[in-house]
C-alpha positions as semicolon CSV with decimal commas, in nm:
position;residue;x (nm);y (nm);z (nm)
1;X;7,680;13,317;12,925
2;X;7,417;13,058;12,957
3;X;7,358;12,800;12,723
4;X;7,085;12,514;12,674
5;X;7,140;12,158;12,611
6;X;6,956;11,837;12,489
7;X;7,012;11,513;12,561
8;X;6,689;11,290;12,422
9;X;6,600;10,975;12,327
10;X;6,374;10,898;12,035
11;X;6,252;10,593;11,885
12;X;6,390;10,541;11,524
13;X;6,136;10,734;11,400
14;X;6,142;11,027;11,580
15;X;5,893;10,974;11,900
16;X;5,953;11,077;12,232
17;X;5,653;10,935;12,353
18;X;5,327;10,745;12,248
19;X;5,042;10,995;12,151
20;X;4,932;10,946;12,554
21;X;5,296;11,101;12,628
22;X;5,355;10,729;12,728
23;X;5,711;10,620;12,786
24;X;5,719;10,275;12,897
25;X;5,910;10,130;12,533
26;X;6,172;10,395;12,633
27;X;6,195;10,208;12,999
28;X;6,139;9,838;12,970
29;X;6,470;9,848;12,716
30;X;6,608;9,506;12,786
31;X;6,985;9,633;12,812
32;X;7,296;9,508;12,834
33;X;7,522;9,757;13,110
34;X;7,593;10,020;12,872
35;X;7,746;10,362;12,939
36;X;7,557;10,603;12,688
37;X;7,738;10,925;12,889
38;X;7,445;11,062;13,060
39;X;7,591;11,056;13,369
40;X;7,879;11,265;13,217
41;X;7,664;11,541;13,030
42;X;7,441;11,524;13,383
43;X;7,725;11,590;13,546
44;X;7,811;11,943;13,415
45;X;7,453;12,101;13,412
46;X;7,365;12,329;13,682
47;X;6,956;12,335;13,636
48;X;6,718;12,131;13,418
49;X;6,408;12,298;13,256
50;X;6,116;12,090;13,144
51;X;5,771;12,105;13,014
52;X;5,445;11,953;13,170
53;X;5,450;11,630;13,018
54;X;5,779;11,549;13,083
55;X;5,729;11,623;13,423
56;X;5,405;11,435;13,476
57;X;5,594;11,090;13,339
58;X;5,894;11,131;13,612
59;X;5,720;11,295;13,929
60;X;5,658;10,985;14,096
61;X;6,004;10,831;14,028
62;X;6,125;10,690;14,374
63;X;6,397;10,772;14,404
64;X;6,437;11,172;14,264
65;X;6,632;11,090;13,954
66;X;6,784;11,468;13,968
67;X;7,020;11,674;14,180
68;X;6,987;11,984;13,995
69;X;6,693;12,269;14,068
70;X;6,407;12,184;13,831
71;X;6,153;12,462;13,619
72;X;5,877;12,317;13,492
73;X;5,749;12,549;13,186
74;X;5,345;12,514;13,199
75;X;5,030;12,796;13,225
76;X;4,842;12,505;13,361
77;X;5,131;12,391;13,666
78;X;5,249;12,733;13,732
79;X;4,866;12,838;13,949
80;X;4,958;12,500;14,156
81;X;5,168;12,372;14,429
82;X;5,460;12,182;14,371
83;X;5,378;11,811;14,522
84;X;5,511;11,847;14,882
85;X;5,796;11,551;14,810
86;X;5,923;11,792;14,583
87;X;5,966;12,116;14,723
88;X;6,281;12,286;14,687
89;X;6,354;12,088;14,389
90;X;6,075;12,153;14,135
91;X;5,947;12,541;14,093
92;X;5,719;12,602;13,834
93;X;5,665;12,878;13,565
94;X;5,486;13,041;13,359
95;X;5,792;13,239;13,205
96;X;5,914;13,258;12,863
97;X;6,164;13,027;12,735
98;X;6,406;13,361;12,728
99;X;6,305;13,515;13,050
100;X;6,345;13,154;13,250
101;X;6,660;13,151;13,050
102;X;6,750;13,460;13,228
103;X;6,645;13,367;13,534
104;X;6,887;13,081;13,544
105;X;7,138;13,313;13,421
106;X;7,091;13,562;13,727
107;X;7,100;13,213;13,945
108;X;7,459;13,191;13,873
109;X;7,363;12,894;13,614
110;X;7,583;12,838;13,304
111;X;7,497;12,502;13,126
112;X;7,122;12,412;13,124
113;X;6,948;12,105;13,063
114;X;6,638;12,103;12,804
115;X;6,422;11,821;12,845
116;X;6,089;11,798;12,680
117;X;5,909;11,755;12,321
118;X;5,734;12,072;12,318
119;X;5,982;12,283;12,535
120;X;6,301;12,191;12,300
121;X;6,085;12,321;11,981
122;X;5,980;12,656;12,157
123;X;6,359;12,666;12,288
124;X;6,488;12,564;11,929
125;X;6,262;12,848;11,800
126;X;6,415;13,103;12,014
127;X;6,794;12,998;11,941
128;X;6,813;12,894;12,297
129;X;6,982;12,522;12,218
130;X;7,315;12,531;12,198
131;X;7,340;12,158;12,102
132;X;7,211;11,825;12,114
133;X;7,251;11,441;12,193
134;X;7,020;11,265;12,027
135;X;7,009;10,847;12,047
136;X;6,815;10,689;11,856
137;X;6,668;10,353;12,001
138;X;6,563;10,042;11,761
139;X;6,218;10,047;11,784
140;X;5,953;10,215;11,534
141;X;5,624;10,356;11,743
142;X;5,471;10,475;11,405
143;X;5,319;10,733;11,564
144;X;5,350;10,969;11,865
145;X;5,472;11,319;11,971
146;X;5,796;11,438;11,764
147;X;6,126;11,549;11,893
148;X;6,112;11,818;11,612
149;X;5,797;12,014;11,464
150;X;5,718;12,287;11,287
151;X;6,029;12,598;11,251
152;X;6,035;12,888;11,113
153;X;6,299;12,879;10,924
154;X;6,620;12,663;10,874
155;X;6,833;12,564;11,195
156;X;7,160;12,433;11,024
157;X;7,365;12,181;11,253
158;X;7,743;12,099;11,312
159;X;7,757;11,741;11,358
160;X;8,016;11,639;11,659
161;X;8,042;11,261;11,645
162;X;7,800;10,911;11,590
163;X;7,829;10,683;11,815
164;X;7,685;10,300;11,746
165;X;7,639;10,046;12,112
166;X;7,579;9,663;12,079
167;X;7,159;9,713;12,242
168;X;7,109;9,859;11,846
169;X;7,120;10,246;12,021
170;X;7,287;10,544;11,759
171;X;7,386;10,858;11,963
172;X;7,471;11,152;11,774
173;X;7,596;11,486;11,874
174;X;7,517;11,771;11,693
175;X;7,596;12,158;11,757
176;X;7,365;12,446;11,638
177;X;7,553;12,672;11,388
178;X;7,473;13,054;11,486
């Protein structure tokens, strides 16, 4: 069966990005060589799904950051081309969180990363996450787009562990109860 995971950073309270979808406080973090385990929980995902914004802020990183096959969830990409340097690495779709789920699923994938303000709510919505790292870095933006928004109802969570590193970074692992 496949299952969706989050790893995300926020600032301390709760942006992913500046209003602009700007990420530059996330990047210019002045750190010392710490291992917050992304290369671990990288390590065991077999396909990464994002949404448009997240996609515009990395698709010029030199080098590709990723291994894994990329969907990019957007009405507005999904008419386009994929950018030639990223052919057979990026697709993207118009699909339903659900059906791309399903997709992946018929693709042989089993653990699947979700990446992506908007895209975790709409996958949060559907019961699609099944858990999620969340590290909290020491800097207040006061205002920006939100990790969470809206639900429809309650979405109860098993917390897995806290984890504090000298840069001032909280990780926490949490598990969605079904």
């Amino acid at each position: 069966m496949i299952t969706g995971h989050v790893f995300i950073a926020t600032s301390l309270d709760g942006y992913i990005a500046r209003k602009n979808g700007d990420i530059e406080w996330l990047l210019q973090q002045d750190l010392p060589e710490e291992n917050h385990g992304y290369e671990n929980f990288i390590c065991n995902i077999d396909a990464i799904i994002m949404g448009r914004g997240t996609f515009e802020a990395v698709c010029n990183f030199t080098p590709w950051p990723y291994e894994q096959p990329i969907v990019v969830l957007s009405s507005t990409l999904a008419a386009q081309p994929v950018p030639e340097h990223l052919i057979g690495k990026v697709r993207f779709s118009n699909q339903t969180p659900k059906q791309v789920m399903l997709m992946l699923e018929t693709e042989g994938c089993k653990r699947v990363y979700i990446d992506g303000g908007q895209i975790v709510q709409s996958f949060l919505k559907q019961g699609l996450i099944h858990d999620l790292i969340i590290t909290k870095i020491p800097i207040l933006l006061g205002e920006g787009r939100p990790l969470f928004g809206p639900i429809p109802h309650d979405i109860f969570l098993n917390h897995l562990n806290t984890q504090s590193f000298p840069s001032g970074f909280i990780q926490s692992h949490y598990e969605i109860v079904k």
